[in-house]
Backbone as CSV, one residue per row, in Angstrom:
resi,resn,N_x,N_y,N_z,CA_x,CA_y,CA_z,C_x,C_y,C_z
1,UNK,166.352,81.568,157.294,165.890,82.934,157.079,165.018,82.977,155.843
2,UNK,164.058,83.582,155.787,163.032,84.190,154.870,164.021,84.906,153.705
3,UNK,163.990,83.946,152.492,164.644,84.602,151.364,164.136,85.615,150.681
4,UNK,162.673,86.115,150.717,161.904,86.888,150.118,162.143,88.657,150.784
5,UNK,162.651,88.582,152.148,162.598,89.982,152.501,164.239,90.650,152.582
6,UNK,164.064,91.659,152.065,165.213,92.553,152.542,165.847,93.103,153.657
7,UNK,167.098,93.171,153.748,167.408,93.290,154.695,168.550,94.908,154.876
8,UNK,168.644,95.384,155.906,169.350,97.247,155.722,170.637,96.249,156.000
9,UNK,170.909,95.429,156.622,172.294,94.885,156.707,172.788,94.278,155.922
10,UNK,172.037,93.275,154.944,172.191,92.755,153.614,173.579,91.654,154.282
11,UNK,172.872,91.463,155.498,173.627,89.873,156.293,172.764,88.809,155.229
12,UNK,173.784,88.029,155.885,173.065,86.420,154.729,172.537,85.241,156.039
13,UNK,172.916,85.723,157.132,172.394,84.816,158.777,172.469,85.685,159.814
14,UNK,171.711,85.282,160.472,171.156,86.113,162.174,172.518,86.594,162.248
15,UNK,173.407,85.898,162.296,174.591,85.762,162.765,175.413,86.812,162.154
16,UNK,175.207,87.466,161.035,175.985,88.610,159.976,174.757,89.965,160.202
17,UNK,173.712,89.412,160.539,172.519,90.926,160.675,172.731,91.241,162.003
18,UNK,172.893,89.847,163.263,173.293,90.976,164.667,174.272,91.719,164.498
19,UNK,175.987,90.988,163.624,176.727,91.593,163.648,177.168,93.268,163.066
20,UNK,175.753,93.129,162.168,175.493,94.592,161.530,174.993,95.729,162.697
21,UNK,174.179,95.085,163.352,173.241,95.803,164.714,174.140,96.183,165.735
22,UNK,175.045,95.326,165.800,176.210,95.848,166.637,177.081,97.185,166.672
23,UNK,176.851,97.383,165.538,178.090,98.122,164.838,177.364,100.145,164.371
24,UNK,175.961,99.336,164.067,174.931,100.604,163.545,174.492,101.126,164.520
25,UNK,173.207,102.152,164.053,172.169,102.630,165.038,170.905,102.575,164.274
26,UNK,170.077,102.258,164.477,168.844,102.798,163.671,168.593,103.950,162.704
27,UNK,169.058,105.032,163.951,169.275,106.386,163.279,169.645,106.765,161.966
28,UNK,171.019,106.053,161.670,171.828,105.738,160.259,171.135,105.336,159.153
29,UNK,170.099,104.658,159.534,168.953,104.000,157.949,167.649,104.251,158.302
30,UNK,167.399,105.485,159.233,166.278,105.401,159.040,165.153,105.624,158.141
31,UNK,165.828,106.545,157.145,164.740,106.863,155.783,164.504,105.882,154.904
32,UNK,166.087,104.067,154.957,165.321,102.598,154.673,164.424,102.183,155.252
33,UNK,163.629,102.941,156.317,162.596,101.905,157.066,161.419,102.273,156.186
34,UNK,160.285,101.171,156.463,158.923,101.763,156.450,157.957,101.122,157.469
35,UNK,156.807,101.765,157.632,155.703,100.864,158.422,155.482,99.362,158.346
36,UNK,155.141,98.587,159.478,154.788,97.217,158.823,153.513,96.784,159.821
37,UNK,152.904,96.077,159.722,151.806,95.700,160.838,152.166,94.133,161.169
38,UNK,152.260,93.682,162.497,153.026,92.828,162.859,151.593,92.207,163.997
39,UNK,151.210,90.578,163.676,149.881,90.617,164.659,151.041,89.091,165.538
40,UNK,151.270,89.376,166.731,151.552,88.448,167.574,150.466,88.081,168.425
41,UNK,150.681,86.523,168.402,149.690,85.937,169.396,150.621,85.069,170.586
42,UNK,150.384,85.229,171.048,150.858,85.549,172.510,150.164,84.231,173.967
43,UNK,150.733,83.291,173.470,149.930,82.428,174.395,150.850,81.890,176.231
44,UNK,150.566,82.591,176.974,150.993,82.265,178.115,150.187,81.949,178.820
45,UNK,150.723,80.411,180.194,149.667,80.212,181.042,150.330,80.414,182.037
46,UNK,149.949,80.839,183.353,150.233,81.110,184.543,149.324,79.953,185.459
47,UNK,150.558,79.382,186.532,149.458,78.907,187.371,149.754,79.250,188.735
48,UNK,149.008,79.048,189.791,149.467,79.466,190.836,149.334,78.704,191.990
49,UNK,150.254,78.304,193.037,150.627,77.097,193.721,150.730,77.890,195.267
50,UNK,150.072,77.866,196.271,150.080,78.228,197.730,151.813,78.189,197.772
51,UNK,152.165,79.072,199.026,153.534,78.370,199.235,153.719,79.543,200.792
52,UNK,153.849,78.879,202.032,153.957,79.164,202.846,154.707,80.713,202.981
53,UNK,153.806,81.547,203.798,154.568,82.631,204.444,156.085,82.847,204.279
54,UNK,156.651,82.285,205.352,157.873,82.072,205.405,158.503,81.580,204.305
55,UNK,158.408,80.640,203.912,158.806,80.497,202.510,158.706,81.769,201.471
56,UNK,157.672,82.132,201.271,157.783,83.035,200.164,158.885,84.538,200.952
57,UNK,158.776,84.521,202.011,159.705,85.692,202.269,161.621,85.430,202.014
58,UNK,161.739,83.681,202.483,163.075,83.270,202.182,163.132,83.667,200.442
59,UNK,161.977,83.257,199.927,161.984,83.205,198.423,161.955,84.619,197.687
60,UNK,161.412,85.452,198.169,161.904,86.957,197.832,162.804,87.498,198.050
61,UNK,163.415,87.223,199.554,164.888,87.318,199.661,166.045,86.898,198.863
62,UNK,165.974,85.648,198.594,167.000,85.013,197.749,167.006,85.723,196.242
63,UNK,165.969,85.473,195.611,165.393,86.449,194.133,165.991,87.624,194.231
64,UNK,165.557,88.625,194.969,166.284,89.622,195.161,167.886,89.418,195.330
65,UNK,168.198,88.902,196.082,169.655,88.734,195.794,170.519,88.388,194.600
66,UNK,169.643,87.458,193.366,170.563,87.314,192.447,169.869,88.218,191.363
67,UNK,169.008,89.208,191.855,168.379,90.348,191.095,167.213,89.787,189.611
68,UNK,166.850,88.338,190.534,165.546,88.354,189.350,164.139,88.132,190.403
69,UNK,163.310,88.202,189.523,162.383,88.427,190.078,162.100,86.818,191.092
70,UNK,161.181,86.473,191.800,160.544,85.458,192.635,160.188,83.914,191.788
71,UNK,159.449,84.508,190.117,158.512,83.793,189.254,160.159,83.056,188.653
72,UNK,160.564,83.957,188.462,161.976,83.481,187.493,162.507,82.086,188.514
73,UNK,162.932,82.745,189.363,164.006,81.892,190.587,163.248,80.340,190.361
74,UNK,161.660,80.697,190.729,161.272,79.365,190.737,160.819,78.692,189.762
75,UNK,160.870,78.948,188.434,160.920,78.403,187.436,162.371,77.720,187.063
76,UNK,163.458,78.652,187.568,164.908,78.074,187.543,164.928,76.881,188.241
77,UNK,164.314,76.556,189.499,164.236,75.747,190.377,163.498,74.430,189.716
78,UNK,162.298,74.656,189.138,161.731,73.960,188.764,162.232,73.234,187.477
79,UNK,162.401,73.966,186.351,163.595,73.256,185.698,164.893,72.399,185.850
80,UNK,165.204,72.862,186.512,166.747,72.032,187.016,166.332,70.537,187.928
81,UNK,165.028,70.914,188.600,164.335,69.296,189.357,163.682,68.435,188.190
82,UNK,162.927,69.285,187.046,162.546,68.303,186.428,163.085,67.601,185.152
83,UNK,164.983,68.988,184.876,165.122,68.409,183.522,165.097,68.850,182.284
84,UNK,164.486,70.145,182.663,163.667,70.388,181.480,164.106,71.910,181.158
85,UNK,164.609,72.297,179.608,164.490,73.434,179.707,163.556,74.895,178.909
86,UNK,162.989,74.052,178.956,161.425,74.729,178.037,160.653,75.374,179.317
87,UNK,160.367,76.774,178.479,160.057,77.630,178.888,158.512,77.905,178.564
């Protein structure tokens, strides 16, 4: 953790500031907050692979059934064949 910034939970690890978040609301400190400007860069690649009719309908079916989306399922799939769990 970044020793330089303050914290409204005045945890000493992720682990003592979730346990603060748990417990609070925002609401409770909100006149400790202030503005901050936050620039995320954001690098995702998408690729996209044909995959038969039928297939993709078994494959929306199933997705739907364990209530994630199609992209997820087969990334689950794909991980577990190659090993790997990087996202």
């Amino acid at each position: 953790m970044n020793k330089n910034r303050e914290s409204i939970s005045q945890g000493r690890s992720y682990q003592e500031i979730g346990d603060y978040w748990d417990k609070h609301d925002l609401a409770e400190v909100w006149d400790q907050t202030e503005p901050v400007e936050v620039e995320v860069a954001i690098r995702t690649e998408k690729r996209y692979y044909p995959v038969e009719k039928s297939l993709s309908e078994k494959l929306n079916a199933m997705a739907e059934a364990q209530g994630v989306s199609p992209e997820t399922l087969i990334n689950l799939w794909v991980q577990e064949k190659t090993g790997s769990s990087h996202r």
